[in-house]
C-alpha positions, 0 to 999 in steps of 0.5 A, spaced: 455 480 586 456 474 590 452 472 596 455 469 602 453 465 607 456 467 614 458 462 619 459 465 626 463 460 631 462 461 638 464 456 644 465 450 638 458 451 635 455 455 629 450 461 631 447 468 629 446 473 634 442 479 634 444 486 633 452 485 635 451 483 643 454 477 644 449 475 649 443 475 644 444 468 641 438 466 637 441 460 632 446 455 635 448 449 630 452 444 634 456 442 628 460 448 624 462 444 618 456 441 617 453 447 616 459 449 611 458 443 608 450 445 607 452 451 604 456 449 598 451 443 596 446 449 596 450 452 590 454 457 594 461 458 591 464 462 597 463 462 605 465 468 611 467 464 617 468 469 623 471 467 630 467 470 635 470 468 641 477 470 638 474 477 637 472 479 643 477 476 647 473 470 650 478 465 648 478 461 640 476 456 635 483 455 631 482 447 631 474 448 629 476 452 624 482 448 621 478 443 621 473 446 616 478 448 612 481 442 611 475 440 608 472 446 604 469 445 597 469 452 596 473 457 597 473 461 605 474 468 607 476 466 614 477 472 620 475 474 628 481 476 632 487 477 627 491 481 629 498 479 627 502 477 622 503 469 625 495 468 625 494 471 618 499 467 615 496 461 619 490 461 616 492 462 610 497 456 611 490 452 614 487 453 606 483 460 607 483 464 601 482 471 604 483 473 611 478 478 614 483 483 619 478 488 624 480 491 630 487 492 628 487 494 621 482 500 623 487 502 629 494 500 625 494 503 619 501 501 619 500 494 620 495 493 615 498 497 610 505 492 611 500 486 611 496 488 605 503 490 600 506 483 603 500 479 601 496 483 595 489 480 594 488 476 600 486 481 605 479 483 607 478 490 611 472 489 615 469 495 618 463 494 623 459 500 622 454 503 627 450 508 625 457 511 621 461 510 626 466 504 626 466 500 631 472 495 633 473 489 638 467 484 637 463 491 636 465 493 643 468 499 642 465 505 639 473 508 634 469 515 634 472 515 626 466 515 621 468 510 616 468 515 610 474 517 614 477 510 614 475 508 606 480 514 605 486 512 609 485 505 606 484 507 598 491 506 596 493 499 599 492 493 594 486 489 598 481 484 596 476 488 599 473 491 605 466 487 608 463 493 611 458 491 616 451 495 619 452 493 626 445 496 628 442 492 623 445 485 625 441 479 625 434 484 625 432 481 618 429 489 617 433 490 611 440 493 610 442 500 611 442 502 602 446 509 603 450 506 607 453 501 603 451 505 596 456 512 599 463 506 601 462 502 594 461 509 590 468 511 594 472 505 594 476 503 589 477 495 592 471 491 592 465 493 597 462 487 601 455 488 605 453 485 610 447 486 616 440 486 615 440 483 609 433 479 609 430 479 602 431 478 594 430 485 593 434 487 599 440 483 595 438 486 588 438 493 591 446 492 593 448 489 587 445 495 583 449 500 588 455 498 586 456 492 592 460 486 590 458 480 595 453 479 600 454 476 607 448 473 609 446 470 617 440 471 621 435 470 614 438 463 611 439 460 619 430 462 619 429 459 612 426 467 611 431 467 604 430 460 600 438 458 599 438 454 593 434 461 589 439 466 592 445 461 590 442 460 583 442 469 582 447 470 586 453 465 585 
């Protein structure tokens, strides 16, 4: 299993927020892509950067985002707010080695299945999970669909995998939802990427023995709860 470190952009600046409310900001750093660039020195070999703003609508971060990019030193999966082929391609053009597709992806099937034969590999699913329930728009909008509903309408395209996120566990460092991420690896057939509430080692040995191929990790890097260069040396 790969741990990757999340670098969520809001208004220019790298953040965590707690519990998936955009208002509940508890780490700003000024500068995104120094904060990548301490990723990668730290050992890790991939990051997950997220345009919040673009997410919820309140606007975008394309330029910040081009930037870190242009100077990445390990590959990144980069989403928040793609929603058509033109931003997709964007960002692969800008140097991104997967792009994650939400809100759309869960509404369109079509679209992503088009998306995902067009570019095998390169697509990441993200499902943002509140208590099964998926949620869309920056966490905003309760689908009503469980997502064992959508792990099975996504089973046959060629994805490089789906990030499934546990909302209600986001940024609260009190551990990640284990059965939620043990019951989506065991029915998926791309590999599953856990992300919310991961606080500890065990945490991250506990996902990796359920079967999940990568962790996203925020709140407990940003606090120094997790030590970056131990979790970089086991989970690289």
């Amino acid at each position: 299993m790969i741990a990757i470190p999340a670098v969520d952009i809001r208004e220019g600046a790298c953040v965590q927020l707690v519990g998936g409310e955009y208002t509940k900001e508890k780490v700003r750093r000024p500068d995104p892509a120094e904060v990548v660039r301490e990723w990668v020195a730290f050992g890790f070999q991939r990051v997950h950067i997220v345009d919040l703003d673009a997410a919820t609508g309140r606007g975008n971060n394309r330029a910040v985002i081009r930037g870190i990019l242009a100077d990445a030193a390990a590959p990144m999966q980069v989403g928040g707010g793609v929603r058509d082929d033109d931003r997709f391609t964007e960002l692969v053009d800008d140097g991104a080695e997967w792009v994650v597709v939400g809100t759309r992806a869960i509404d369109d099937f079509d679209w992503i299945a088009d998306l995902a034969e067009s570019h095998p590999g390169q697509v990441i699913v993200a499902a943002d999970v509140r208590e099964r329930r998926v949620v869309t728009q920056g966490w905003a909008k309760t689908t009503g669909r469980d997502i064992d509903d959508v792990v099975e309408e996504l089973n046959d395209l060629p994805l490089a995998g789906l990030l499934v996120t546990a909302v209600h566990r986001e940024g609260k460092m009190q551990g990640t939802d284990l059965p939620l991420m043990e019951s989506v690896a065991e029915s998926c057939r791309f590999p599953v990427i856990a992300s919310g509430g991961i606080t500890t080692m065990d945490d991250l040995r506990a996902l990796q023995h359920r079967g999940a191929a990568g962790a996203v990790i925020g709140m407990a890097l940003y606090t120094g709860v997790l030590d970056p260069r131990a979790v970089a040396e086991e989970f690289a």
